[in-house]
TORSE-142597 format. One record per residue (C-alpha): residue number from 1; chain; z, x, y; residue in one letter. Coordinates in steps of 0.1 Angstrom, whole numbers, plus 5000, padded with zeros to 4 digits. Example, Ala and Ser with C-alpha at 12.3 -4.5 7.8 and 13.67 -1.06 7.14 Angstrom:
ATOM   n chain   pz   px   py res
ATOM   1     A 5078 5123 4955   a
ATOM   2     A 5071 5137 4989   s
***
This chain:
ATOM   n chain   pz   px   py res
ATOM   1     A 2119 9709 2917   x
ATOM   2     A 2140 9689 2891   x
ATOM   3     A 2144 9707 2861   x
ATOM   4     A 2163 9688 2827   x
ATOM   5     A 2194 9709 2824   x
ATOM   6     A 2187 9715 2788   x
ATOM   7     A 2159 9740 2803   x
ATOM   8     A 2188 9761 2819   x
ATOM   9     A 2206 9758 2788   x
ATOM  10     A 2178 9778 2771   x
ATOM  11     A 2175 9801 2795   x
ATOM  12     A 2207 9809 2793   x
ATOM  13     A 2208 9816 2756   x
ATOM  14     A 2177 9837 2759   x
ATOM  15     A 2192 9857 2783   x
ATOM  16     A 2223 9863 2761   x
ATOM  17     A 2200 9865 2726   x
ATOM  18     A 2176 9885 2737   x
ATOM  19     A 2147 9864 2714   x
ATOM  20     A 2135 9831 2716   x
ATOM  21     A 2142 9832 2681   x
ATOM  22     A 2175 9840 2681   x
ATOM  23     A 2178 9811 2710   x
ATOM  24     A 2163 9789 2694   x
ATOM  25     A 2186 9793 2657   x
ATOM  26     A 2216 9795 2680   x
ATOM  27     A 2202 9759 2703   x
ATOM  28     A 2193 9744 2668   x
ATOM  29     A 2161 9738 2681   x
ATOM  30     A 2127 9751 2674   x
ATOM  31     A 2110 9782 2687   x
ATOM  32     A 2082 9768 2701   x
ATOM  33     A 2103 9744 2716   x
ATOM  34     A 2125 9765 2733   x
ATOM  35     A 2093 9785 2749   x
ATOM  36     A 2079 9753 2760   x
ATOM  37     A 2112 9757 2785   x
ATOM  38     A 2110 9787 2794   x
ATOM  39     A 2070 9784 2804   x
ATOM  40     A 2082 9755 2819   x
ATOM  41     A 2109 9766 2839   x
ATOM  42     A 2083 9798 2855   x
ATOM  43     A 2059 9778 2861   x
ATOM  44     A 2079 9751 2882   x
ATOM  45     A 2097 9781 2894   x
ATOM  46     A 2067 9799 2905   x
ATOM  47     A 2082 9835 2894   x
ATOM  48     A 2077 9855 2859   x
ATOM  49     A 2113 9861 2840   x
ATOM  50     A 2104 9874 2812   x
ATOM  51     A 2078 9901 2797   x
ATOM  52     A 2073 9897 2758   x
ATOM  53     A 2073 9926 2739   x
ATOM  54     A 2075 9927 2699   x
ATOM  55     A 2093 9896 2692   x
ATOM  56     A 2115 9902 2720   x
ATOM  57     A 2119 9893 2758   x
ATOM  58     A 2127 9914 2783   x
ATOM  59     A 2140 9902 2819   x
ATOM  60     A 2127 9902 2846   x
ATOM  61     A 2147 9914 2879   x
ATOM  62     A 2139 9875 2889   x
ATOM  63     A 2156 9863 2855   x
ATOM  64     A 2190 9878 2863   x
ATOM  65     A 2192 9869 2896   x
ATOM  66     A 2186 9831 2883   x
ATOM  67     A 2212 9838 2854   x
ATOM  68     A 2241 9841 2880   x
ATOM  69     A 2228 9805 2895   x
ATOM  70     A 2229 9794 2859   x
ATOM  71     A 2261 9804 2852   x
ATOM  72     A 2278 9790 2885   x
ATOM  73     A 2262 9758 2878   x
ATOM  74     A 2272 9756 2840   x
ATOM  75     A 2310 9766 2855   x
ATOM  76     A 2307 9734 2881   x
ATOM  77     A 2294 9710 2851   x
ATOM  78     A 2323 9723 2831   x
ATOM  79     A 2346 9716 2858   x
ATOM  80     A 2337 9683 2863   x
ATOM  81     A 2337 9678 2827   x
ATOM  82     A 2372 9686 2826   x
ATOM  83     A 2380 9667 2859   x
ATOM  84     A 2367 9634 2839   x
ATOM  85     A 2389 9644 2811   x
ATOM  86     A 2419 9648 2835   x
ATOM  87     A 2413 9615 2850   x
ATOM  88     A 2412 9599 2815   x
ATOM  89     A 2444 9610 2804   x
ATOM  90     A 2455 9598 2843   x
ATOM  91     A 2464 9637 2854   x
ATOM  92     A 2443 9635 2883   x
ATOM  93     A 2451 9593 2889   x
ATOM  94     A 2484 9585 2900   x
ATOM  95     A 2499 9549 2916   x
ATOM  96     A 2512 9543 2949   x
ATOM  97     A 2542 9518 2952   x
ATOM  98     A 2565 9502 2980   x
ATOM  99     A 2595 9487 2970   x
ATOM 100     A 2624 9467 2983   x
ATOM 101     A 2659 9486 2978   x
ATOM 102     A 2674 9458 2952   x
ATOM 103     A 2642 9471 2929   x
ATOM 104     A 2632 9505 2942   x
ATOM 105     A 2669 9524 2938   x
ATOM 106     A 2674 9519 2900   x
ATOM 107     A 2650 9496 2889   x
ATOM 108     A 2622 9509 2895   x
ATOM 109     A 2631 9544 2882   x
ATOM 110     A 2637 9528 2851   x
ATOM 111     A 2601 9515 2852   x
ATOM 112     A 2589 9545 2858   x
ATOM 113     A 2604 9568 2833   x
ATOM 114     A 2590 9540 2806   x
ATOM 115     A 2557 9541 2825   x
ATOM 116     A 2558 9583 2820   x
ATOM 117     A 2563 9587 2780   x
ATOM 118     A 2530 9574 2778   x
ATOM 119     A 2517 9587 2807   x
ATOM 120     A 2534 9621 2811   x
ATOM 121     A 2508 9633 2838   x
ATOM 122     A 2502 9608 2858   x
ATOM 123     A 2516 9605 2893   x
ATOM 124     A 2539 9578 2906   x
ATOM 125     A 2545 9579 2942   x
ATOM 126     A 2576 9553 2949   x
ATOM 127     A 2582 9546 2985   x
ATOM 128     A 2620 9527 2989   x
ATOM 129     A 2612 9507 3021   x
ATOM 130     A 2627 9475 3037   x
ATOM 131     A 2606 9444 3023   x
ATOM 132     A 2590 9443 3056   x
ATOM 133     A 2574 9477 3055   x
ATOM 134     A 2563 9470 3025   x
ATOM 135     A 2546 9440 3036   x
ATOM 136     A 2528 9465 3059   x
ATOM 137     A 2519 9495 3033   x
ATOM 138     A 2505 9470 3010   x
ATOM 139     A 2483 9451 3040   x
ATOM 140     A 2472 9485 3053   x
ATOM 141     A 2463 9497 3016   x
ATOM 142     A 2483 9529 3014   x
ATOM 143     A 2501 9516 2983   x
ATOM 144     A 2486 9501 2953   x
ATOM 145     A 2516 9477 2950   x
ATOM 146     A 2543 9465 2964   x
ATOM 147     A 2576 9441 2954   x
ATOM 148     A 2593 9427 2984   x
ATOM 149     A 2614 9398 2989   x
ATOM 150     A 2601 9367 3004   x
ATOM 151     A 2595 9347 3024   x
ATOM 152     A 2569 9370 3042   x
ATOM 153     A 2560 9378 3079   x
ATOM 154     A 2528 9395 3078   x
ATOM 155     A 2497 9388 3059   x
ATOM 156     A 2471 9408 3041   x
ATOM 157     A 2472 9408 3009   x
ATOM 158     A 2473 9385 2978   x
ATOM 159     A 2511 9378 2961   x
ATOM 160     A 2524 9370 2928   x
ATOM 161     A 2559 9357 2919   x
ATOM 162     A 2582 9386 2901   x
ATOM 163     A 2610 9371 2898   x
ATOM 164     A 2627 9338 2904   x
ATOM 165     A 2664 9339 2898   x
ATOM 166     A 2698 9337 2919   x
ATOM 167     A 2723 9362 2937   x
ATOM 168     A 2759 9368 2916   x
ATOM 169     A 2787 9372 2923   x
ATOM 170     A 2805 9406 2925   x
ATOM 171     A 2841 9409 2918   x
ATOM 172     A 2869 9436 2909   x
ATOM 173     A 2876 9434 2876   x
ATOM 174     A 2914 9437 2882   x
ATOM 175     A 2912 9406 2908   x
ATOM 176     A 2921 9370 2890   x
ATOM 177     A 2889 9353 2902   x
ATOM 178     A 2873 9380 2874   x
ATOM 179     A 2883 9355 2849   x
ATOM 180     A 2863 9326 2865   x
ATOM 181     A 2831 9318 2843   x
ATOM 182     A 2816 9307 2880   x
ATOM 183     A 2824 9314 2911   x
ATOM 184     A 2819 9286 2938   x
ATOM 185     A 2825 9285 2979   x
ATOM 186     A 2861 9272 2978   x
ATOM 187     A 2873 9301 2954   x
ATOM 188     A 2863 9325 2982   x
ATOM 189     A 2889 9310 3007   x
ATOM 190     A 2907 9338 3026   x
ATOM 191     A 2893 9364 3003   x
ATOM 192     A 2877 9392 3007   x
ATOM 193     A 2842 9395 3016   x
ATOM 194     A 2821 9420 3019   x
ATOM 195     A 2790 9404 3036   x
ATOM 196     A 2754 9409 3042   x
ATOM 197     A 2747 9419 3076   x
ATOM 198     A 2739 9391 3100   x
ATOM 199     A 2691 9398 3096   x
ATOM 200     A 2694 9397 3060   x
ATOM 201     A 2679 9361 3053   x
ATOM 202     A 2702 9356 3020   x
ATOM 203     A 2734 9358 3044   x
ATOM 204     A 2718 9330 3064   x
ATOM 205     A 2715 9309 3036   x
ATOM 206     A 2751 9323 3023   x
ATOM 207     A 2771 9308 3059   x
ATOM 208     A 2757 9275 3059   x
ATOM 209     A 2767 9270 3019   x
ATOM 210     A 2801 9283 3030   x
ATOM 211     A 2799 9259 3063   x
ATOM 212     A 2791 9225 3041   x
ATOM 213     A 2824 9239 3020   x
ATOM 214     A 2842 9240 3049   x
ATOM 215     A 2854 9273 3039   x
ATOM 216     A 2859 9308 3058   x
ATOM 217     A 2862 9341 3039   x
ATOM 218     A 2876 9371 3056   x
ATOM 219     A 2844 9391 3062   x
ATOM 220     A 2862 9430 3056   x
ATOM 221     A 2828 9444 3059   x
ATOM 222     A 2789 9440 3063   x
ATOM 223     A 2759 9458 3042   x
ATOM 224     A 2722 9457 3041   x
ATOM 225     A 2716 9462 3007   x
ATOM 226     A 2735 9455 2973   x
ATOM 227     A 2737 9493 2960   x
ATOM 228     A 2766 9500 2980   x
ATOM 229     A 2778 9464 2980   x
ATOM 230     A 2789 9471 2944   x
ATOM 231     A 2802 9504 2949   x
ATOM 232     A 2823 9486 2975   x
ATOM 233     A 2833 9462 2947   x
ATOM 234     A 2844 9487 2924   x
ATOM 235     A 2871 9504 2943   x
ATOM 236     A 2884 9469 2955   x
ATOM 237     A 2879 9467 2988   x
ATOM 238     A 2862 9427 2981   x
ATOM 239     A 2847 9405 2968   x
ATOM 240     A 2804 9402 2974   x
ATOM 241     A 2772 9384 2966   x
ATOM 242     A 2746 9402 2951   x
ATOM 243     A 2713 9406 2939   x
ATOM 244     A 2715 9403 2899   x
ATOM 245     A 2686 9436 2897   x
ATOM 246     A 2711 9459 2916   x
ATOM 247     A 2744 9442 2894   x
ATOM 248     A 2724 9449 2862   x
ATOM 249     A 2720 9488 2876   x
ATOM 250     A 2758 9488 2885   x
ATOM 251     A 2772 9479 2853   x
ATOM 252     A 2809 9490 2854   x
ATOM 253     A 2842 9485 2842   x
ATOM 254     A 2856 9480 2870   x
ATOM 255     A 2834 9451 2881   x
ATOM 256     A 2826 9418 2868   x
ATOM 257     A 2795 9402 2877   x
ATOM 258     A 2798 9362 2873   x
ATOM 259     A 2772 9332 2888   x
ATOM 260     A 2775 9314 2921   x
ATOM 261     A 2769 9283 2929   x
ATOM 262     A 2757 9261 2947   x
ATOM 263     A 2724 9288 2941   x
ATOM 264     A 2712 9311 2967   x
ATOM 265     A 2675 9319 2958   x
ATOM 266     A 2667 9354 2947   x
ATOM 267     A 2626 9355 2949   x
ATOM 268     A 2607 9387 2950   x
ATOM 269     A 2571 9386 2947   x
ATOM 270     A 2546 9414 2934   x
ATOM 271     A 2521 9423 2966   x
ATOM 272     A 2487 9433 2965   x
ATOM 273     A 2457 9441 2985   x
ATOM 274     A 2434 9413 2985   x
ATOM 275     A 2401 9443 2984   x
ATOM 276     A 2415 9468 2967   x
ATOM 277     A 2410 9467 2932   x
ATOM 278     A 2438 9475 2906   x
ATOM 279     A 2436 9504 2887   x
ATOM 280     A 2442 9508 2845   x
ATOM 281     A 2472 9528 2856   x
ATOM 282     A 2484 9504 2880   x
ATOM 283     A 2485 9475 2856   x
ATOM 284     A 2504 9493 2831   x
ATOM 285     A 2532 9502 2857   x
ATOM 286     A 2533 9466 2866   x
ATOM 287     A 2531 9454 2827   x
ATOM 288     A 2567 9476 2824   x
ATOM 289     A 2583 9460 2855   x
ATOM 290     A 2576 9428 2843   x
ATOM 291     A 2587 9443 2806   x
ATOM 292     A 2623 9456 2824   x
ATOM 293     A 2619 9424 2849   x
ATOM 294     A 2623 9404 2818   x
ATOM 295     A 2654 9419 2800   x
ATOM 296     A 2673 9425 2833   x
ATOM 297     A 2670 9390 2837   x
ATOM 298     A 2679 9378 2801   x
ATOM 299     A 2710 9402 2805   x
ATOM 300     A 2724 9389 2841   x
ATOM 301     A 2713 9351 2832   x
***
């Protein structure tokens, strides 16, 4: 049996009226109408569920056990009626992202807290993860997105450029190579140097500029990422080489942020799963990366 939940709906108001008339004012439909759908619904239900008597109905034992059905059913439809307008507004959507520390520490909660003023119920789940787990949470589809730097070891999944730009230069604003307008290997002799740690590929690409310069810093101390690289700078312990995302987040007084040459490449790439298709709430949080992508750059450029 298939019955058109309008017919429910006028049972319903029967129920509640008392009259098909009265059901059939309050439906905005007409009475004969609105009996049609109730002779309907007895006869495909094979049970009587209502006695007529004077204008009026009169339920049957039958009708009010249907009536609780009814009801439960009209609760579901609502519910799903509001569940489609929860997933509208994106309070029942949310985006998953893995990110790379030089985006994921400041940058990235920037992004976000653009993302929420238009969106202030939808969820953003931001996992900060070495670029090559995030090569893995994209190609196993437990994010919607990822930023990592490249070059890439795994495969997976489809990539994008993000951002093409250069590492700076991180110095102590008290220290005299803060008035240099660029820093370059030979200004770096027997300074100061707080270094990448020997796996990170831009301090491979970092030792043999300084090699072809012939010149050797005095390495004080080594660092995975740039967020503490800076902090480092600050209180004077050296001088480093960072990425220009994490210098635009550590804007201080007490550092000055200059470019070095010859360049070492800065590339991260926006990664996505080559099946998984992107949602409306996805490509807006990607539309204000690139938004922020864009001014951090025009600021530290």
């Amino acid at each position: 049996m298939s019955l058109h939940p309008a017919i429910y709906e006028s049972f319903q108001v029967v129920m509640r009226s008392g009259t098909i008339s009265g059901a059939a004012e309050m439906l905005g439909r007409s009475q004969p109408a609105v009996s049609r759908m109730i002779d309907k619904l007895e006869e495909d239900m094979g049970v009587k569920l209502f006695e007529r008597r004077k204008g009026r109905v009169v339920a049957t034992h039958a009708a009010h056990l249907l009536l609780e059905e009814v009801e439960r059913l009209f609760v579901s439809l609502s519910s799903l009626d509001d569940f489609g307008k929860r997933l509208a507004e994106g309070r029942e959507a949310g985006v998953g992202v893995a990110c790379l520390p030089a985006l994921g520490l400041d940058f990235m909660p920037e992004v976000i807290s653009r993302f929420s003023v238009g969106r202030p119920q939808a969820r953003v789940i931001l996992n900060v993860r070495m670029s090559v787990s995030v090569e893995k949470w994209v190609a196993t589809q437990q994010v919607d997105f990822g930023l990592a730097e490249t070059p890439f070891q795994l495969s997976g999944f489809k990539t994008s450029l993000f951002a093409d730009t250069s590492y700076v230069a991180a110095i102590p604003a008290s220290h005299p190579l803060a008035g240099e307008e660029v820093l370059r290997p030979e200004h770096l002799e027997n300074e100061r140097l707080i270094a990448w740690t020997a796996f990170v590929s831009a301090r491979r690409i970092f030792d043999d500029v300084m090699q072809g310069a012939g010149v050797v810093p005095r390495q004080v101390t080594e660092c995975t990422m740039s967020a503490p690289m800076c902090r480092m700078v600050n209180r004077g312990l050296g001088i480093a080489i960072v990425d220009p995302f994490t210098a635009w987040s550590h804007r201080d007084a007490g550092v000055v942020y200059r470019p070095f040459l010859p360049r070492i490449p800065c590339r991260f790439a926006l990664l996505q799963s080559e099946t998984r298709l992107q949602t409306e709430l996805t490509g807006e949080l990607i539309g204000y990366a690139e938004e922020l992508r864009d001014e951090v750059l025009s600021d530290m450029t």
